[in-house]
C-alpha positions as CSV (number, residue, x, y, z in Angstrom):
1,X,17.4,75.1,15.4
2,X,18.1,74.7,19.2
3,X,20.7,75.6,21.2
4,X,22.3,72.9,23.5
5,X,23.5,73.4,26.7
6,X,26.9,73.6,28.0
7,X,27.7,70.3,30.1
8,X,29.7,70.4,32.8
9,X,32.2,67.2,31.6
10,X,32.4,64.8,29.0
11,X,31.1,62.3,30.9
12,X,27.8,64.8,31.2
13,X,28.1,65.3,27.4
14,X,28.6,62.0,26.7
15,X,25.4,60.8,28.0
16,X,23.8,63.2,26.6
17,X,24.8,62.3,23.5
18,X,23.9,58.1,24.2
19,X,20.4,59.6,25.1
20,X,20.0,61.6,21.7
21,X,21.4,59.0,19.4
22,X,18.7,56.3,21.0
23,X,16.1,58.3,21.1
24,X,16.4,59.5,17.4
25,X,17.0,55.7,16.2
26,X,14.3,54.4,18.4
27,X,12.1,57.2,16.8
28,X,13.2,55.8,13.2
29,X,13.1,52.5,14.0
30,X,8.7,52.8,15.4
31,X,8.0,54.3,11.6
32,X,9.0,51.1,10.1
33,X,6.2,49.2,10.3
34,X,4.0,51.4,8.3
35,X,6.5,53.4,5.7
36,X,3.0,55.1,4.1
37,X,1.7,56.5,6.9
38,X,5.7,58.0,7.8
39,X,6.0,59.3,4.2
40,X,2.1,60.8,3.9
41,X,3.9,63.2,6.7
42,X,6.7,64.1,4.9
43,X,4.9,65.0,1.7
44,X,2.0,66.9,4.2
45,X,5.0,68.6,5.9
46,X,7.3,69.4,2.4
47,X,3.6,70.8,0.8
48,X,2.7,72.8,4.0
49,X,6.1,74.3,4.1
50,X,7.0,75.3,0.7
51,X,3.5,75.0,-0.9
52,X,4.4,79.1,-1.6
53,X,7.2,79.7,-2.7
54,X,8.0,80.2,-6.6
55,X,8.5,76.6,-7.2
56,X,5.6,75.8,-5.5
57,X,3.0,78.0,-7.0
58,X,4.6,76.8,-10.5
59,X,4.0,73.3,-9.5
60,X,0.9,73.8,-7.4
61,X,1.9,72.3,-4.5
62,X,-0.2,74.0,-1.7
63,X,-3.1,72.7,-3.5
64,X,-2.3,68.8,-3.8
65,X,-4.0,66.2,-1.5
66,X,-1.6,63.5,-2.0
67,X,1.1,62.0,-3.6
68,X,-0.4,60.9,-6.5
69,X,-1.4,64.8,-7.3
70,X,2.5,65.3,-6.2
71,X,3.4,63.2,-9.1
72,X,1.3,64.2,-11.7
73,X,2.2,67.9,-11.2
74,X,5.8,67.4,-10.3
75,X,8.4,66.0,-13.5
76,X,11.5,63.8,-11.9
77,X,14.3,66.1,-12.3
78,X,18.3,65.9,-12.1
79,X,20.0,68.3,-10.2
80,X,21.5,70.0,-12.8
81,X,17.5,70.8,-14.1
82,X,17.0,72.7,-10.3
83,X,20.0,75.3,-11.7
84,X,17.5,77.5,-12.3
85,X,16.1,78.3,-9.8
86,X,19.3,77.6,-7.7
87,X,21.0,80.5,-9.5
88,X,18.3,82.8,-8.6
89,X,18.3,81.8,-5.0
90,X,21.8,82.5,-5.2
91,X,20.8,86.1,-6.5
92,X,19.5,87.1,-3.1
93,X,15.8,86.3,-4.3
94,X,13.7,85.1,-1.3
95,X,11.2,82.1,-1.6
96,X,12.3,80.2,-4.2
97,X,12.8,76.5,-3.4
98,X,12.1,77.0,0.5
99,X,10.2,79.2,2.9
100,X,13.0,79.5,4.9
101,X,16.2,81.0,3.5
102,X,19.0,78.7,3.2
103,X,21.8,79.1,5.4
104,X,24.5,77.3,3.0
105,X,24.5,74.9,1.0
106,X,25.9,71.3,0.5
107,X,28.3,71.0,-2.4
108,X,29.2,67.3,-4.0
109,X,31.0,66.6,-7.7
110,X,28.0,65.5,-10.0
111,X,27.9,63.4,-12.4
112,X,27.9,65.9,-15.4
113,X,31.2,66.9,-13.6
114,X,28.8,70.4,-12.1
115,X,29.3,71.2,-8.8
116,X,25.9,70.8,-6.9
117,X,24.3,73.3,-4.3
118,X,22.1,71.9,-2.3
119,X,19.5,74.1,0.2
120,X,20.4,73.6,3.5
121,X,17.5,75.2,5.4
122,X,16.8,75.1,9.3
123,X,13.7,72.8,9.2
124,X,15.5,70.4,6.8
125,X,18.5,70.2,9.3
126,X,16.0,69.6,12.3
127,X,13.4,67.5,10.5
128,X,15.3,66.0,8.4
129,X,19.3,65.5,8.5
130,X,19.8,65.5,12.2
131,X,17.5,62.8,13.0
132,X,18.8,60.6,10.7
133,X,23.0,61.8,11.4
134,X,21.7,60.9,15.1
135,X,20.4,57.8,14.3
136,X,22.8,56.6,11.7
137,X,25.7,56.3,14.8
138,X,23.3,54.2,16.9
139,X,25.0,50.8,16.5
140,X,28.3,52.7,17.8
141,X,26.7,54.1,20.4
142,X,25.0,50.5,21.6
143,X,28.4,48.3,20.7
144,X,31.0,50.4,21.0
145,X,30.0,53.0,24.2
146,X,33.6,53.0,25.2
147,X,34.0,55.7,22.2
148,X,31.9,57.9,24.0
149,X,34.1,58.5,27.2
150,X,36.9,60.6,25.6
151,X,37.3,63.3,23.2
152,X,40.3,61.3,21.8
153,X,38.9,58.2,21.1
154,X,38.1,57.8,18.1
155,X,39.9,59.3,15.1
156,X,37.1,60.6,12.6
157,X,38.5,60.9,9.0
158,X,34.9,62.0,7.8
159,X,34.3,65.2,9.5
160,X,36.7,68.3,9.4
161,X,34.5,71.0,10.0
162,X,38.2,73.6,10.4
163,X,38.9,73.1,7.0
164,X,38.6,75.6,4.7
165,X,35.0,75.9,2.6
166,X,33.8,77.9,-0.4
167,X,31.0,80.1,-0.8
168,X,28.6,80.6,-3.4
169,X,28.1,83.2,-6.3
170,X,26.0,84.9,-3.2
171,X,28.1,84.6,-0.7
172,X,26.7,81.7,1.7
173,X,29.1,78.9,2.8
174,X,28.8,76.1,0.2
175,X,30.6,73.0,1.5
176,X,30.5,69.0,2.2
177,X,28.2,67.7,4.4
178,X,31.5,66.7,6.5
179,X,32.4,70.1,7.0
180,X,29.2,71.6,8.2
181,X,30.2,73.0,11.8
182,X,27.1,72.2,14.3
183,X,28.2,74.2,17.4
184,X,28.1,77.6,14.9
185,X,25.0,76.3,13.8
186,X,23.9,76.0,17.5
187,X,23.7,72.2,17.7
188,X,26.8,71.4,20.2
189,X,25.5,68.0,20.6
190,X,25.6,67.1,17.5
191,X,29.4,67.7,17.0
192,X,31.0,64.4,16.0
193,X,32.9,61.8,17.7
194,X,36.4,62.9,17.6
195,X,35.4,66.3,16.9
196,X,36.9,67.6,19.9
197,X,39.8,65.6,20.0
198,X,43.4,67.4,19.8
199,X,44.0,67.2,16.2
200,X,40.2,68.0,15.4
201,X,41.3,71.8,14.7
202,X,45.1,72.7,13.9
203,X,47.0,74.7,14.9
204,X,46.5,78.7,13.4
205,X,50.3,78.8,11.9
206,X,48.9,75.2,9.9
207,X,45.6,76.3,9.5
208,X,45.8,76.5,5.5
209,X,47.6,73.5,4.9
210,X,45.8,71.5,1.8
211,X,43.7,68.5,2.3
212,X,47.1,66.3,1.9
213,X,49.2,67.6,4.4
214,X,46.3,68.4,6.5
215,X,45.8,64.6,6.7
216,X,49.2,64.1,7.6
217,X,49.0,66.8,10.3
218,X,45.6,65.6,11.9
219,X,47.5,61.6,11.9
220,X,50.5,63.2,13.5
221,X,49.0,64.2,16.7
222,X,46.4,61.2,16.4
223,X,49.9,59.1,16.7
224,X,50.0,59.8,20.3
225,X,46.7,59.0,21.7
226,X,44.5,55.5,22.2
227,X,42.6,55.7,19.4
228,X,39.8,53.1,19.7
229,X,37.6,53.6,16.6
230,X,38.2,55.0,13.0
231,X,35.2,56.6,11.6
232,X,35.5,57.0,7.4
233,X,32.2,56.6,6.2
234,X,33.9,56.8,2.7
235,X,36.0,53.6,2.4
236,X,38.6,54.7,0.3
237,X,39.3,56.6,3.3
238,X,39.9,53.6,5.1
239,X,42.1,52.0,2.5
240,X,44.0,54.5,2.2
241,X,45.0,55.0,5.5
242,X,47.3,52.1,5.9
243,X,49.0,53.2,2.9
244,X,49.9,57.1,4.2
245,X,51.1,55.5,7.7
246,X,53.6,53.5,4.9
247,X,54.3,56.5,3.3
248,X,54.8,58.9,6.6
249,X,56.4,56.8,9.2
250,X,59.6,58.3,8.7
251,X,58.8,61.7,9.1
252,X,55.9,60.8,11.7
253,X,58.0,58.8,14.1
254,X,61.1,62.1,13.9
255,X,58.6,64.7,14.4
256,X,57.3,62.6,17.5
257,X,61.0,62.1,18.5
258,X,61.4,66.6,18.2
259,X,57.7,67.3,19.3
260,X,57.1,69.2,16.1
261,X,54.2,69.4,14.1
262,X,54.7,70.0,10.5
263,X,58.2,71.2,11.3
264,X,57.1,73.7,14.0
265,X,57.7,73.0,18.0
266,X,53.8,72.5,19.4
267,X,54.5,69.6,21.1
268,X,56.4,67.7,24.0
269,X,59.3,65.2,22.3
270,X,58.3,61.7,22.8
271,X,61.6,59.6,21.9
272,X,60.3,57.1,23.8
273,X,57.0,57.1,21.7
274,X,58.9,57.1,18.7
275,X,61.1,54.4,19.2
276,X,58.1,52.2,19.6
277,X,56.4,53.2,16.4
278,X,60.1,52.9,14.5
279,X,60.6,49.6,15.7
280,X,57.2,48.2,14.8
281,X,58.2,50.1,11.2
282,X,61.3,48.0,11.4
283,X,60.0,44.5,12.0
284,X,57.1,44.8,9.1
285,X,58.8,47.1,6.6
286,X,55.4,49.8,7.0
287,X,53.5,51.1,9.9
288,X,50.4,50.2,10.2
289,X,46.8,51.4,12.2
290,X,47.2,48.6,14.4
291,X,50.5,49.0,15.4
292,X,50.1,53.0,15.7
293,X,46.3,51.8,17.6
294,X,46.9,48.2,18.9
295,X,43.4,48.7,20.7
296,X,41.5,49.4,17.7
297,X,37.9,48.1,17.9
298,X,35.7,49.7,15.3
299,X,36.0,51.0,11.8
300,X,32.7,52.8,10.9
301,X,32.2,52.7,6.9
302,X,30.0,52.1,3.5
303,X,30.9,48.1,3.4
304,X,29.1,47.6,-0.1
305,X,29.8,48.8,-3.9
306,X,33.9,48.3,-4.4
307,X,34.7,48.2,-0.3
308,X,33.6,44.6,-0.3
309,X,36.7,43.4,-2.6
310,X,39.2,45.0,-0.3
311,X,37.6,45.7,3.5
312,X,38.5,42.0,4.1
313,X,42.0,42.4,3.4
314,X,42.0,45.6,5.8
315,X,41.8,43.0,9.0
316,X,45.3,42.9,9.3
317,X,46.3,46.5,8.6
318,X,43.8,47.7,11.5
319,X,44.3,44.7,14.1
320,X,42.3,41.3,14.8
321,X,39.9,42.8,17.4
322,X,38.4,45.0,14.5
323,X,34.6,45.4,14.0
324,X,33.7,46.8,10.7
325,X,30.0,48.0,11.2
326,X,28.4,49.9,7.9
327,X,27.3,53.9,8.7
328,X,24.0,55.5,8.0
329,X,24.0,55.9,3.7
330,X,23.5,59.4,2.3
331,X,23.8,61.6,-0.4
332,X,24.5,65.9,-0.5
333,X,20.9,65.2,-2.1
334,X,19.5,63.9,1.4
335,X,19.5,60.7,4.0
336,X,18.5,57.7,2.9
337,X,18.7,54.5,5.4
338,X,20.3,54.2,8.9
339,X,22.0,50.8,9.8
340,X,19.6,48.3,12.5
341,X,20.5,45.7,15.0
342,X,21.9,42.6,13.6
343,X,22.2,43.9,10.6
344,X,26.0,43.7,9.1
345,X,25.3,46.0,5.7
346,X,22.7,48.4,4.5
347,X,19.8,49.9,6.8
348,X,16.7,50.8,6.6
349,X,15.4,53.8,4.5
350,X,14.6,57.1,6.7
351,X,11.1,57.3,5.6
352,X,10.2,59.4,8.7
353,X,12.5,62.3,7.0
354,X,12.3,61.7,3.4
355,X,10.0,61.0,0.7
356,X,11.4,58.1,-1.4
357,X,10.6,57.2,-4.7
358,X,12.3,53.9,-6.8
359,X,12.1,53.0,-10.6
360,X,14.1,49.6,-11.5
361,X,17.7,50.0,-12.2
362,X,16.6,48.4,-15.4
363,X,14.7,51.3,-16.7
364,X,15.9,54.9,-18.0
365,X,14.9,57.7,-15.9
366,X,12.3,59.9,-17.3
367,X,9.8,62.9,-16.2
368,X,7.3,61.2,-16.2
369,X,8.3,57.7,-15.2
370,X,5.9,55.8,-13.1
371,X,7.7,55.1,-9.6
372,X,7.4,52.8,-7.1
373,X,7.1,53.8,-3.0
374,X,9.1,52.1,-0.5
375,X,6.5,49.3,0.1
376,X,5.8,48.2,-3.6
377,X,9.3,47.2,-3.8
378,X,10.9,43.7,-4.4
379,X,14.0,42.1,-1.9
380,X,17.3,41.3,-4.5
381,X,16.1,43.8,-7.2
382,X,18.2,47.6,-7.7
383,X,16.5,50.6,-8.2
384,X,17.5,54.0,-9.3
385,X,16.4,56.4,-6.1
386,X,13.9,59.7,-6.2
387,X,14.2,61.7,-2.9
388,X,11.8,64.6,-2.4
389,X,12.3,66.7,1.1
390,X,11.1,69.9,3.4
391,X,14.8,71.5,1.5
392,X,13.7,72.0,-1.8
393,X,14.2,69.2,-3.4
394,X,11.2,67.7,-5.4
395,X,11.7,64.5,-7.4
396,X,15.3,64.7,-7.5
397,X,16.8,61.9,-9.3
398,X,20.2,61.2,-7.5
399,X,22.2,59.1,-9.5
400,X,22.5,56.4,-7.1
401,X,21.2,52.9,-7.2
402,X,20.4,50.8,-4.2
403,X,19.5,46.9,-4.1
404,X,16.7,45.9,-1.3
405,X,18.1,43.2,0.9
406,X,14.7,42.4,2.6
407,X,12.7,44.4,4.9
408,X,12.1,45.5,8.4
409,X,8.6,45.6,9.5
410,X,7.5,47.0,6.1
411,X,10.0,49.2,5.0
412,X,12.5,48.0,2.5
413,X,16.3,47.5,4.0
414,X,18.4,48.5,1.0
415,X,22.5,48.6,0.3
416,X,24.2,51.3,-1.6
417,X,25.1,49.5,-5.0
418,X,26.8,51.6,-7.6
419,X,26.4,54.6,-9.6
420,X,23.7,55.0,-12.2
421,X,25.6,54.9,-15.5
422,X,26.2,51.9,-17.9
423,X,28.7,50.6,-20.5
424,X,26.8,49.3,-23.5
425,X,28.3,49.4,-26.9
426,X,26.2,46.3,-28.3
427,X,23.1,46.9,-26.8
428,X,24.5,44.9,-23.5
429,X,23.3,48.1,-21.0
430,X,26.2,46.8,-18.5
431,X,26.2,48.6,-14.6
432,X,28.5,48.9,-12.2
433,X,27.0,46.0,-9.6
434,X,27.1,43.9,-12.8
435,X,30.9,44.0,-13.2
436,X,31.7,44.1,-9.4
437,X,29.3,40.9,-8.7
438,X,31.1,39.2,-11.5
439,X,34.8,40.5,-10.4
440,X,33.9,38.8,-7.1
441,X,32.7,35.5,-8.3
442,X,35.8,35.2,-10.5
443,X,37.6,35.7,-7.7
444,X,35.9,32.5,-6.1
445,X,36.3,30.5,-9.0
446,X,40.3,31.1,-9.6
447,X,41.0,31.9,-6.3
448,X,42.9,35.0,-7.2
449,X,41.3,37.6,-4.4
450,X,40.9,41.0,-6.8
451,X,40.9,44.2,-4.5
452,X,40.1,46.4,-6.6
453,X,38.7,47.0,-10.6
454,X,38.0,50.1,-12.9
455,X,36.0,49.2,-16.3
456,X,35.7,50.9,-19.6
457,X,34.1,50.4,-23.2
458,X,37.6,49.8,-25.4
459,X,38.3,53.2,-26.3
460,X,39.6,52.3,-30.0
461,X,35.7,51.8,-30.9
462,X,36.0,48.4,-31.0
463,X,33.1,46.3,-29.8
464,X,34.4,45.2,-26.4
465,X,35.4,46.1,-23.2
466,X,38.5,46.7,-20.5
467,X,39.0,46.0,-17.2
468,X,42.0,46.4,-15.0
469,X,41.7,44.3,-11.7
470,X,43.9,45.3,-8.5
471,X,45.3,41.8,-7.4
472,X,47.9,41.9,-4.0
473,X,50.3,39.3,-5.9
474,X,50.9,39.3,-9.3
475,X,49.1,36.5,-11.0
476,X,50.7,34.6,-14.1
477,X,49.7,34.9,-17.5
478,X,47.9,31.4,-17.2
479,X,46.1,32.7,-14.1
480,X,45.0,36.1,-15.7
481,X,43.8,34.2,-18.7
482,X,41.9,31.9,-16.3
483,X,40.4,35.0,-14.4
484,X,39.4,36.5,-17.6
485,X,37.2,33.7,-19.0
486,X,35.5,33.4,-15.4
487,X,34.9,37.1,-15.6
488,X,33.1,36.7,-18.7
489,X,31.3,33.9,-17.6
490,X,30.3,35.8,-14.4
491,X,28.9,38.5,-16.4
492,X,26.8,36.9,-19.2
493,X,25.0,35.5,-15.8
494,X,24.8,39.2,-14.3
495,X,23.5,41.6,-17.1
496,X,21.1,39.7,-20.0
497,X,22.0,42.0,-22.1
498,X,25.7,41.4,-22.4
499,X,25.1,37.6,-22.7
500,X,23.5,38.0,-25.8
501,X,25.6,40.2,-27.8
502,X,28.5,37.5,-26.8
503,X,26.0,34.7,-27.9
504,X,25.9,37.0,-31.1
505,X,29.5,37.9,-31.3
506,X,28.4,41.4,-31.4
507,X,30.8,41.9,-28.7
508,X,34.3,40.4,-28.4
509,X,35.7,39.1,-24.8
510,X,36.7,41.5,-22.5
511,X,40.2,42.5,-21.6
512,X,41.9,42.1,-18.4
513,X,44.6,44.0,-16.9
514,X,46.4,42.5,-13.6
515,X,47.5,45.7,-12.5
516,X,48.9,46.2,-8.2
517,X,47.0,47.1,-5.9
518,X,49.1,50.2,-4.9
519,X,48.2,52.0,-8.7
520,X,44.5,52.7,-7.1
521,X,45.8,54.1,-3.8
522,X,48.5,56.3,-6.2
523,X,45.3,57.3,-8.3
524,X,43.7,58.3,-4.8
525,X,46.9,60.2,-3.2
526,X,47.6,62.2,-6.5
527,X,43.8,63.7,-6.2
528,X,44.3,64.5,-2.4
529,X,47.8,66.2,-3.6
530,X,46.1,68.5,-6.1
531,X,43.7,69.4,-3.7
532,X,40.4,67.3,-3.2
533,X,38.9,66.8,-0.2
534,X,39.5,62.9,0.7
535,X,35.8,62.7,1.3
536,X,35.0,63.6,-2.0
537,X,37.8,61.1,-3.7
538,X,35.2,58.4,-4.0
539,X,35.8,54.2,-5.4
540,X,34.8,54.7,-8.9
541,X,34.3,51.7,-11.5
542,X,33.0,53.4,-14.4
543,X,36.0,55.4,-15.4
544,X,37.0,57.2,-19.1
545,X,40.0,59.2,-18.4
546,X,42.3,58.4,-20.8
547,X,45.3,59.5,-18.4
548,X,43.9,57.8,-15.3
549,X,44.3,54.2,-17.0
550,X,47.3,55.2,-18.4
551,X,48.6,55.6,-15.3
552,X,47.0,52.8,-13.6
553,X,47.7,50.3,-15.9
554,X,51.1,50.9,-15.4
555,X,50.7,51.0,-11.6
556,X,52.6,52.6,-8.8
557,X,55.7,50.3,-9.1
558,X,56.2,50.6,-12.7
559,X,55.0,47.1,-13.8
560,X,53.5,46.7,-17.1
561,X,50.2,45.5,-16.9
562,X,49.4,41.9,-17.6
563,X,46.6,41.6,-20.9
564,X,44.8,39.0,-20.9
């Protein structure tokens, strides 16, 4: 890793910063027009580098000419199939996944419920996740330059590299990606927006508050600056903010009013701050961003999967002059695509730092399935993703399905979709982007704008399934009826499958639940409270627990849920 200079000013740094960001998307952006010859480097590079170590002399790696050899040699794997060799590396033995010995390792919930550890080696951070955290903040950077001219203009709900992180069974920092700290790891200039701002690092005496309060804390002193931009990246983040400014205002605006934070003097009193946030409080009933931020301009965030039912809706929470602009999509398990110009969703995939493999969403993932590289695939189809890179992951299957929206030179431009993972008790092999494509169109048929949806198999056994649907106003009985048959309609034209077990009467017509939109932030806020990382508290449509739609179907303000 390199070691950046110290700049003499934030204007010095700033530039600096313009310069990297360019340079590393213009560098992404040449190796679009031919994604084999980019990905032929990676696999050259990834065989070169770790061609010796255990896995590699189990595989034969150093020995392979291309990536057909890699394929043949290498099975796809899941992550929790790399725990082998993961728990050695984590013995202290040297050589295992990577030449290089990892310096910690990325942690993220999978979807076995293990936690995963992911190698997080020098060359993968140069070669690999810099250039594309660089690149994936160029549209900011080329729109938005204003952001770059103070540490405290842009509040950046994504990163908190103070917070606390764990180790592994070895000892080495295990954490998010969000909480890596790039100036210990000698990359000051890669320290992100709003990084350095005041709130960025409490204060000691608050230093081990829990991810709640920490968020209140970190909005406390973010109160009393121009915030211009909100980066979430996870847009749950962003829904939920308007929701805690509801929840806090009280105690925000009084500890403005004393000049405490978290109860303890730190700060000037502001009254006359504080009278201005109580009586915007007073005329609407909440706070909200754009009253706190009335200069507001960008909201960086994933604006696919469930974020498309309620980002709309955020317009007048976070002020007219907002510009929602999508961020660079990732995984713990690696990059996958940076946003490009004109472009208002998706990006292109990073093929000059990762080796990408797709199967069709369609298909189970096997072994030995065949795969499809980045230019064999097909604009409007999904595909489950296989990443392979220089930090010892080969043929990782991630979980994560993307749909290709078209493509830029030759490289595909994809969207995140959903979740690999499907409801099928009838043979009907139902995803995610099946039932939130079809919860959308209902919406346009009945007009009744859903925000939000979590979807089940009916947990009696019987042959059909659940959905409860966040709507802002209460729909009638008529209406929910009327949403229900559209969403049935909807989905016999999404997923084949389903259509002919209703044709069949093998499966009944699903249920709907009208539940409020407030039982999904309540859901969200009561996994912060008990601890999680709001990064990690992630839109989920596939959900099981029993207690989770127990409480949701009730809601936040005690209403029964509406069945259709």
């Amino acid at each position: 890793m390199t070691t950046d200079r110290s700049f003499a000013s934030t204007a010095e740094r700033a530039e600096a910063y313009r310069r990297r960001v360019l340079h590393e998307s213009d560098k992404a952006l040449a190796s679009l027009d031919d994604p084999r010859a980019a990905q032929a480097a990676v696999l050259a590079d990834l065989l070169a580098t770790n061609g010796e170590t255990a896995f590699g002399r189990e595989h034969g790696l150093a020995g392979m000419r291309d990536a057909a050899d890699y394929r043949r040699a290498t099975p796809i794997r899941g992550h929790e199939e790399f725990r082998p060799w993961l728990e050695r590396v984590h013995a202290g033995e040297q050589r295992v996944l990577t030449s290089e010995e990892p310096a910690a390792f990325f942690a993220s919930s999978g979807t076995t419920g293990g936690e995963k550890s992911i190698p997080v080696t020098a060359g993968f951070l140069s070669r690999c996740f810099l250039p594309f955290y660089f690149a994936g903040f160029a549209q900011l950077v080329r729109h938005h330059p204003g952001l770059l001219s103070r540490d405290d203009a842009v509040l950046n709900l994504w990163q908190d590299p103070h917070s606390p992180t764990g180790r592994t069974s070895g000892g080495r920092p295990h954490l998010g990606p969000s909480q890596l700290d790039f100036a210990k790891a000698g990359e000051e200039l890669a320290v992100g927006l709003g990084n350095r701002a005041p709130w960025s690092r409490l204060p000691d005496e608050l230093a081990d508050a829990g991810p709640w309060e920490r968020a209140y804390l970190r909005l406390r002193q973010a109160a009393e600056h121009d915030v211009r931009g909100v980066i979430a990246i996870n847009p749950a983040i962003a829904a939920a903010l308007p929701h805690q400014l509801g929840h806090w205002w009280p105690r925000l605006v009084q500890e403005i009013r004393d000049g405490t934070v978290g109860g303890k003097p730190l700060r000037s009193p502001a009254p006359e701050r504080a009278a201005e946030l109580e009586r915007a409080a007073d005329r609407r009933g909440t706070l909200r961003p754009a009253d706190v931020w009335p200069r507001l301009e960008l909201l960086l965030t994933w604006n696919t999967y469930v974020s498309r039912l309620y980002l709309p809706a955020l317009r007048d929470d976070y002020g007219a002059g907002l510009r929602v602009r999508p961020a660079p999509i990732g995984s713990s398990e690696g990059p996958l695509a940076v946003p490009v110009p004109d472009r208002s969703t998706g990006g292109a995939l990073m093929v000059s730092g990762c080796l990408y493999e797709f199967i069709p969403a369609d298909e189970p993932i096997e072994p030995w399935s065949d795969t499809l590289e980045p230019h064999e695939l097909s604009q409007g189809q999904e595909y489950h993703v296989v990443v392979s890179h220089v930090g010892g992951l080969y043929r990782c299957a991630v979980r994560d399905i993307v749909k290709v929206l078209g493509f830029a030179g030759s490289t595909p431009l994809v969207e995140y979709s959903c979740r690999a993972g499907l409801v099928s008790v009838a043979g009907e092999r139902v995803r995610e982007s099946h039932v939130l494509r079809a919860v959308a169109a209902a919406s346009g048929t009945t007009g009744l704008a859903a925000r939000n949806v979590m979807y089940r198999a009916l947990p009696d056994g019987a042959a059909g399934h659940e959905a409860a649907v966040a709507f802002p106003v209460p729909p009638s009985e008529f209406e929910t009826r009327a949403f229900r048959a559209a969403f049935d309609e909807e989905l016999c034209h999404e997923a084949p499958g389903y259509a002919s077990a209703r044709r069949s009467g093998a499966l009944a017509e699903p249920l709907v639940h009208a539940v409020a939109v407030e039982a999904f932030w309540e859901e969200w806020r009561r996994k912060v409270e008990e601890g999680e990382r709001p990064t990690r508290v992630k839109d989920r449509v596939f959900r099981d627990d029993p207690a989770a739609w127990a409480r949701v179907l009730v809601g936040s303000g005690g209403r029964e849920a509406g069945v259709g």
